[in-house]
N, CA, C and O of each residue as an XYZ file, in Angstrom:
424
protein
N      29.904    -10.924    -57.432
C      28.940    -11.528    -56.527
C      28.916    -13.048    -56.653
O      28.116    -13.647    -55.934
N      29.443    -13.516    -57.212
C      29.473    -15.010    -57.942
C      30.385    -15.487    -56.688
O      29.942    -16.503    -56.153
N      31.430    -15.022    -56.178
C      32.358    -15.815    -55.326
C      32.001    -15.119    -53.636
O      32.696    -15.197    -52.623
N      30.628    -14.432    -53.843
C      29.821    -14.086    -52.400
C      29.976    -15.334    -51.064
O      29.482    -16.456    -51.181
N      30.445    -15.059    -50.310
C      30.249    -16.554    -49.257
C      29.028    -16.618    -48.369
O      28.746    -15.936    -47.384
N      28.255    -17.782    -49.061
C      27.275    -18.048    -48.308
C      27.130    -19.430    -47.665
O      28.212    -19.992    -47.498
N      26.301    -19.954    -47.359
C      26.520    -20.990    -46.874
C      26.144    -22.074    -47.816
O      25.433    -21.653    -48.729
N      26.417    -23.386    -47.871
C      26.093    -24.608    -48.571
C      24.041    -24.352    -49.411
O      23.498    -24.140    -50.495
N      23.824    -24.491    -48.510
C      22.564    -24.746    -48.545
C      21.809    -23.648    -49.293
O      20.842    -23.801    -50.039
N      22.458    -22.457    -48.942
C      22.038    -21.480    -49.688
C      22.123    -20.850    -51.082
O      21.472    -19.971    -51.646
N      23.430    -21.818    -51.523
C      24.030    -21.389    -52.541
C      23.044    -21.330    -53.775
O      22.819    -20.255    -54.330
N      22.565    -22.303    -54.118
C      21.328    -22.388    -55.309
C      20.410    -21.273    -54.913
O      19.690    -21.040    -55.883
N      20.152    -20.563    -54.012
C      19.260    -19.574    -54.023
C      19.643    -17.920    -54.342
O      18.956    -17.021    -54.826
N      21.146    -17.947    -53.812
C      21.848    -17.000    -54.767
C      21.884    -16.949    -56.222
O      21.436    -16.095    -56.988
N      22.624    -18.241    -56.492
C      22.232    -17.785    -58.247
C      21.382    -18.131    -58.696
O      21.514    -18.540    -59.850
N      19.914    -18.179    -58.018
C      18.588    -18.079    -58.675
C      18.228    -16.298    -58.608
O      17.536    -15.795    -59.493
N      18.635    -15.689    -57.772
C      18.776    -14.754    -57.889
C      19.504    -13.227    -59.116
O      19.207    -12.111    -59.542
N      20.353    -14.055    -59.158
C      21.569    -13.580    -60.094
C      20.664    -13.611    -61.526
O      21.451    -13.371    -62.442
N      19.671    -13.763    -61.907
C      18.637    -14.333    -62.735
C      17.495    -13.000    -63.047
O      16.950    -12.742    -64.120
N      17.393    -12.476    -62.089
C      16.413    -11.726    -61.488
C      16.365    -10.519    -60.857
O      15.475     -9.678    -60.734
N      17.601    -10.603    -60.445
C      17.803     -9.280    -59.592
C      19.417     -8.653    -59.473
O      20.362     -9.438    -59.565
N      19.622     -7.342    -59.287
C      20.540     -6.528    -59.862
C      21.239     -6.772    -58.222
O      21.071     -5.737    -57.577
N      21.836     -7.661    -57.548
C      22.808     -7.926    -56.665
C      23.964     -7.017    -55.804
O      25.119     -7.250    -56.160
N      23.838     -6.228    -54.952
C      24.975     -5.386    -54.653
C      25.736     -5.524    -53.271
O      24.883     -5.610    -52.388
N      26.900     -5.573    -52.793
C      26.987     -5.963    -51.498
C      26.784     -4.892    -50.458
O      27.354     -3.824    -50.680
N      26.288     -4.966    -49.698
C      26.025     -4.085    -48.890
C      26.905     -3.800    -47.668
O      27.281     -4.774    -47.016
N      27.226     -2.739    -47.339
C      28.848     -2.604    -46.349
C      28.245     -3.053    -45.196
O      27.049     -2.922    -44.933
N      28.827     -3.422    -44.718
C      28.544     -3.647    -43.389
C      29.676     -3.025    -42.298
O      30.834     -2.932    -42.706
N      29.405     -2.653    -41.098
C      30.423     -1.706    -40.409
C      30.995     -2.296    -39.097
O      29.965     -2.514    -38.460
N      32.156     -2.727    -38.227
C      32.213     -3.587    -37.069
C      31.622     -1.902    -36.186
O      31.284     -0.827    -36.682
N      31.714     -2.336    -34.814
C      31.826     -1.226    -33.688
C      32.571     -0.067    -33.586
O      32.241      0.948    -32.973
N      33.578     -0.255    -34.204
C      34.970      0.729    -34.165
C      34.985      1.287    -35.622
O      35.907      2.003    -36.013
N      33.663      0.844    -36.610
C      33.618      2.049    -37.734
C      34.102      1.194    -38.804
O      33.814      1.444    -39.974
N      35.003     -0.053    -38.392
C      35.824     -0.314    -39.928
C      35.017     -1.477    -40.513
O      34.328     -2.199    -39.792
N      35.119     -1.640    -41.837
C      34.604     -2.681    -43.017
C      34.806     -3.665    -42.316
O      35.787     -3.847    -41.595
N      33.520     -4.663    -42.540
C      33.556     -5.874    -42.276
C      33.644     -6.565    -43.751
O      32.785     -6.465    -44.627
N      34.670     -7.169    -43.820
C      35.025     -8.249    -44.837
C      33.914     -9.165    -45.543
O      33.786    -10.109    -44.764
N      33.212     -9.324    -46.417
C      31.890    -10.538    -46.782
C      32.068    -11.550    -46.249
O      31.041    -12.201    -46.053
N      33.397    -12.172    -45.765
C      33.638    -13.460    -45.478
C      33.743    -13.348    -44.119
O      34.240    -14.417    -43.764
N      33.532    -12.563    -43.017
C      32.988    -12.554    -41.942
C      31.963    -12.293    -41.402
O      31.805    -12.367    -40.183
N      30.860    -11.850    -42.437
C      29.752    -11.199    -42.454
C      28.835    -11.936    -41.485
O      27.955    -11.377    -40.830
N      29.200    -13.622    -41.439
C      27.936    -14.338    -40.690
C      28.425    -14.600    -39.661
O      27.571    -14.833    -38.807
N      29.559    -14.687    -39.274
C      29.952    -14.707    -37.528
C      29.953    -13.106    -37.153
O      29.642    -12.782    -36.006
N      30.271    -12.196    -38.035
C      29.929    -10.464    -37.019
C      28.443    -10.348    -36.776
O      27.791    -10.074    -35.768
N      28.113    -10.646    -38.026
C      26.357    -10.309    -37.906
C      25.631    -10.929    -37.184
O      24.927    -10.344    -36.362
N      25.629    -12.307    -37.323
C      24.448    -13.051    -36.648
C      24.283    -13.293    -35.019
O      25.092    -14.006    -34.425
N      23.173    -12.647    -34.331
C      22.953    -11.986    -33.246
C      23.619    -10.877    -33.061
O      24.675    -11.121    -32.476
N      23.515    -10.050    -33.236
C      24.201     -8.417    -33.016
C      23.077     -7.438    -33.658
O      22.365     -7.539    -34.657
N      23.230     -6.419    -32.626
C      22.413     -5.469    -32.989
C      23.321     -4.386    -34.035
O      24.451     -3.898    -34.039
N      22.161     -4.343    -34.853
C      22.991     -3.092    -35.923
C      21.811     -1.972    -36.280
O      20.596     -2.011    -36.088
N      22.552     -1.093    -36.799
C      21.521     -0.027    -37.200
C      21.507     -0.007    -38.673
O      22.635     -0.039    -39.165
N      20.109      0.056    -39.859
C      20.482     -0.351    -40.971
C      20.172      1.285    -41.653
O      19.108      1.853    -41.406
N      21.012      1.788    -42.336
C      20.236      2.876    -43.504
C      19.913      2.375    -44.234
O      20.511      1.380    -44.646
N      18.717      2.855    -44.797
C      18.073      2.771    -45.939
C      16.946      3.268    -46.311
O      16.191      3.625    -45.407
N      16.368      3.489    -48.153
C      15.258      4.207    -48.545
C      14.424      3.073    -48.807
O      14.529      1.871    -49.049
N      13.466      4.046    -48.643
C      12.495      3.237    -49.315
C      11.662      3.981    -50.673
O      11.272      5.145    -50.582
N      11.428      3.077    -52.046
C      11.273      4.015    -52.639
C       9.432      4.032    -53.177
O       9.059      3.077    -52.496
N       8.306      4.450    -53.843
C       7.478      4.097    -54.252
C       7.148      4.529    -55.726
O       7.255      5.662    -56.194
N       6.698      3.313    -56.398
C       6.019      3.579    -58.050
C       4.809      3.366    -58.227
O       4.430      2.311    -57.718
N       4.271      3.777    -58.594
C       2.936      3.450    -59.480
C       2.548      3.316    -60.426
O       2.051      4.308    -60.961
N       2.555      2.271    -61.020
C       2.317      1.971    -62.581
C       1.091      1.837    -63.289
O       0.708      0.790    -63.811
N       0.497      2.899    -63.295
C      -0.718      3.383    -64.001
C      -1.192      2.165    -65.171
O      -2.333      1.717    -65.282
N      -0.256      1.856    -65.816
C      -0.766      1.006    -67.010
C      -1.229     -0.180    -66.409
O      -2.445     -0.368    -66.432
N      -0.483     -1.040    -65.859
C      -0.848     -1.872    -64.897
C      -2.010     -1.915    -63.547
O      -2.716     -2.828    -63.120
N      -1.869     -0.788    -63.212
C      -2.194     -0.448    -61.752
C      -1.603     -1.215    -60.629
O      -2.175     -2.012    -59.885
N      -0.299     -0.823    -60.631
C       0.027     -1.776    -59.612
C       1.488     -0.855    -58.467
O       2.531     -0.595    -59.067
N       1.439     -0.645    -57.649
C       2.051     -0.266    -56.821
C       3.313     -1.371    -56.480
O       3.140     -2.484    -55.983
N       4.897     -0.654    -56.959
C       5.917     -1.571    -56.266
C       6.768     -0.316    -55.616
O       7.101      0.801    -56.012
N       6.942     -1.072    -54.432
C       8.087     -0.644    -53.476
C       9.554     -1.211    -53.189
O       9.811     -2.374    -52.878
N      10.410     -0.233    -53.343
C      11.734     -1.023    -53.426
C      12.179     -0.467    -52.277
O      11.589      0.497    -51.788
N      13.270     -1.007    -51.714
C      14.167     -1.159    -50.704
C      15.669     -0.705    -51.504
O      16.147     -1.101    -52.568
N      16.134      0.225    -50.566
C      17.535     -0.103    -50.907
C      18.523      0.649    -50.159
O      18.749      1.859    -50.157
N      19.333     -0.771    -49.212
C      19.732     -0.795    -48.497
C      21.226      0.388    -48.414
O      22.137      0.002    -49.147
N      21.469      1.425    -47.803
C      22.969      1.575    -47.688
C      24.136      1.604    -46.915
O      25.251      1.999    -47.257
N      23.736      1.104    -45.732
C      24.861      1.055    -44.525
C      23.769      0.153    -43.652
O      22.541      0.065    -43.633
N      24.865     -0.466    -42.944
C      24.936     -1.476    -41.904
C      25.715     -1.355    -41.044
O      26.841     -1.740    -41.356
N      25.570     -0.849    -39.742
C      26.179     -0.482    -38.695
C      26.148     -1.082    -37.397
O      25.166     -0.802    -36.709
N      27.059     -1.888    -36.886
C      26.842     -3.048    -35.823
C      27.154     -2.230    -35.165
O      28.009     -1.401    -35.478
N      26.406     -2.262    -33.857
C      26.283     -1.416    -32.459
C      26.317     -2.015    -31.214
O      26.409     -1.319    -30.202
N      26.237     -3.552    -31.149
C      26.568     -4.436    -30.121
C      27.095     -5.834    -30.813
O      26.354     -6.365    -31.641
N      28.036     -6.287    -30.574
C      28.548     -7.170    -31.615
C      27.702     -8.748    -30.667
O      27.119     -8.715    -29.583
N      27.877     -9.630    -31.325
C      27.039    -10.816    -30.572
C      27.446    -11.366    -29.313
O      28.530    -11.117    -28.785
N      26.630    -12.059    -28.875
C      26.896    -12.537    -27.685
C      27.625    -13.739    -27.674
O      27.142    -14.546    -28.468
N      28.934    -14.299    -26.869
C      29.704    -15.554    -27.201
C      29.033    -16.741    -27.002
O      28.272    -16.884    -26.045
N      29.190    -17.397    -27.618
C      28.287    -18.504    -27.204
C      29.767    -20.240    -27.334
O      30.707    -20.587    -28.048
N      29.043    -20.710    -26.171
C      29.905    -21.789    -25.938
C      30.042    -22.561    -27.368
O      29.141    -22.697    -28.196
N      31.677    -23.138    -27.480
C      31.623    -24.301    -28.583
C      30.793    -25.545    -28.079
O      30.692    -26.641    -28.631
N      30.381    -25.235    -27.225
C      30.149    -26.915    -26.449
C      28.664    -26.559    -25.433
O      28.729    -25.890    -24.401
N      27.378    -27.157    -25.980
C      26.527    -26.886    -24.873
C      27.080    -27.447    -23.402
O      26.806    -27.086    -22.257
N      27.722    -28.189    -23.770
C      28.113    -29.057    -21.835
C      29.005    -27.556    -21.111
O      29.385    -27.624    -19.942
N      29.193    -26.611    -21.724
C      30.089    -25.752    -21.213
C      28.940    -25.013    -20.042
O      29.187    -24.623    -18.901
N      27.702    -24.995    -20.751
C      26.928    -24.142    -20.085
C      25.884    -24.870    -18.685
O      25.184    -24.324    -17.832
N      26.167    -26.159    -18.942
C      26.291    -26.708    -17.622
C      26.909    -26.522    -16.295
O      28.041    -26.982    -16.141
N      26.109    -25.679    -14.934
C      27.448    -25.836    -14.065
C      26.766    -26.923    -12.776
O      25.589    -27.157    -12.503
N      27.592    -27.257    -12.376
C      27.117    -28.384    -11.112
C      27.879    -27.485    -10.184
O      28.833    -26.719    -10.323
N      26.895    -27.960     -8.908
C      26.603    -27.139     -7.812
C      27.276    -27.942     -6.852
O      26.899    -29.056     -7.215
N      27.768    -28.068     -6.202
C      27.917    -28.872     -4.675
C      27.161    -29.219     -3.857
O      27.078    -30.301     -3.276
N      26.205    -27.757     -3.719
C      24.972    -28.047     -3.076
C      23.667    -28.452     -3.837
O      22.539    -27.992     -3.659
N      24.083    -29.452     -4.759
C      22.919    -29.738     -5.292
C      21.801    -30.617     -4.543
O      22.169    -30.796     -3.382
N      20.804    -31.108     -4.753
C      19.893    -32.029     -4.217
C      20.549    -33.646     -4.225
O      21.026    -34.257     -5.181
N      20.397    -34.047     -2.926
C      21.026    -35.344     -3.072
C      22.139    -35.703     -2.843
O      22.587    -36.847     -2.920
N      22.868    -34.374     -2.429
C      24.799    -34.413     -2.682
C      24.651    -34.008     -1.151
O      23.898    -33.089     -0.830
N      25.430    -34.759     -0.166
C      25.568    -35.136      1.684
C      26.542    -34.395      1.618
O      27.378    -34.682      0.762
N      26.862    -32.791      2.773
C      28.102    -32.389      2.698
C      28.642    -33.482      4.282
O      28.061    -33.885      5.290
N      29.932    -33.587      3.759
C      30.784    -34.341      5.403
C      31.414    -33.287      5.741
O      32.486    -32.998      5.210
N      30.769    -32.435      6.816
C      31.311    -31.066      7.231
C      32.299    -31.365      8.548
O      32.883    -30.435      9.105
């Protein structure tokens, strides 16, 4: 989990983690069923609908009195992969002919 790819910014919050918590990667699945690689994980995933398995579990710790709930995740299943989005906002610009102001010489 140490060579996990995340982004810059995030990195110090991973291994503050690594500190604290028992780390596992979680599969993730493209459309067609097959493994998504960790190192594509944030261009497949981000905007795409997926379906997630997982339990949920509950304790109660009498000595304490304190109720914890864990999560734990086991499949990740992308079901619409994201939507493309321009390299370039000017892409999503279109000019009209008939815009306001524009004289056709018919």
């Amino acid at each position: 989990m140490e060579s996990w790819p995340v982004s810059m910014h995030s990195i110090h919050h991973l291994k503050d983690l690594f500190e604290t918590h028992d780390i596992c990667p979680l599969p993730a699945f493209n459309t067609n069923r097959c493994l998504i690689p960790s190192s594509q994980y944030d261009s497949s995933l981000r905007g795409a609908m997926a379906k997630v398995h997982f339990t949920v579990t509950h304790h109660f710790i009498k000595k304490n009195k304190c109720h914890v709930y864990m999560t734990l995740l086991h499949r990740l299943q992308v079901l619409c992969g994201p939507d493309m989005v321009p390299s370039s906002p000017f892409k999503c610009v279109h000019v009209s002919m008939a815009s306001p102001g524009h004289k056709s010489h018919a």
